[in-house]
N, C-alpha and C positions, 0 to 999 in steps of 0.2 A: 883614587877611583878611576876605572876607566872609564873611556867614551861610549862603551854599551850598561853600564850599570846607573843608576839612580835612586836617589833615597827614597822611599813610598814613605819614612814615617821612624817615629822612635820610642822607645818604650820609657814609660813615665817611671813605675815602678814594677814590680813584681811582688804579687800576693802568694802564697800557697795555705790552702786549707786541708790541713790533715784529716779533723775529724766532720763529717757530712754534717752541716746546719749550725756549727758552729763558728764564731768568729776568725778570720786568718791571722796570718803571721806575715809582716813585709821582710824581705829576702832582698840582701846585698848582691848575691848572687846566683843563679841556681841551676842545678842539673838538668839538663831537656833531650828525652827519648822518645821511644815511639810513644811510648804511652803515656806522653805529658810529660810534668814538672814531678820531679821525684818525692815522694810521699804525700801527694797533692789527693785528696780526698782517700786515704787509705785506709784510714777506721771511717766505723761509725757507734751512734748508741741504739742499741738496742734494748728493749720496753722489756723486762723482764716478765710482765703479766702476758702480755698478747703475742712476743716474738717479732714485734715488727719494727723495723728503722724506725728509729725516733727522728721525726722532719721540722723545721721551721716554717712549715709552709701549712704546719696544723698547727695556732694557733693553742688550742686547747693541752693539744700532749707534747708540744716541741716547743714552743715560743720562746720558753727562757733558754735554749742551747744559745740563742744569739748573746745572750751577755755573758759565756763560758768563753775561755781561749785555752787551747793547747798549742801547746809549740814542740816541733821535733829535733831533734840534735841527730848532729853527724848523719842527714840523710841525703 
């Protein structure tokens, strides 16, 4: 390291969460672009009756995504 550079800090892990509101996947390593960590919230579910993102953050229609997990390969 040079004498103008300095650590701020280091990364514990890396999460990426493919599908919106459900649980992630920990990542050995991983691709980083403009638009984030590669496949990192890239689906989601959608409510076949009303058309709307199904969220964990409603209780009533989403709650159980948290104990779902997908994982993506080769992304």
């Amino acid at each position: 390291m040079g004498k103008s550079e300095s650590v701020v800090g280091s990364v514990a892990a890396i999460y990426r969460y493919p599908v919106t509101s459900m649980l992630g996947e920990e990542l050995a390593v991983a691709a980083v672009g403009p638009r984030g960590i590669a496949g990192d919230r890239a689906y989601a579910l959608v409510d076949d009756e009303t058309g709307k993102v199904v969220s964990s953050k409603h209780p009533n229609s989403g709650g159980r995504c948290l104990s779902c997990v997908r994982r993506l390969a080769n992304v």
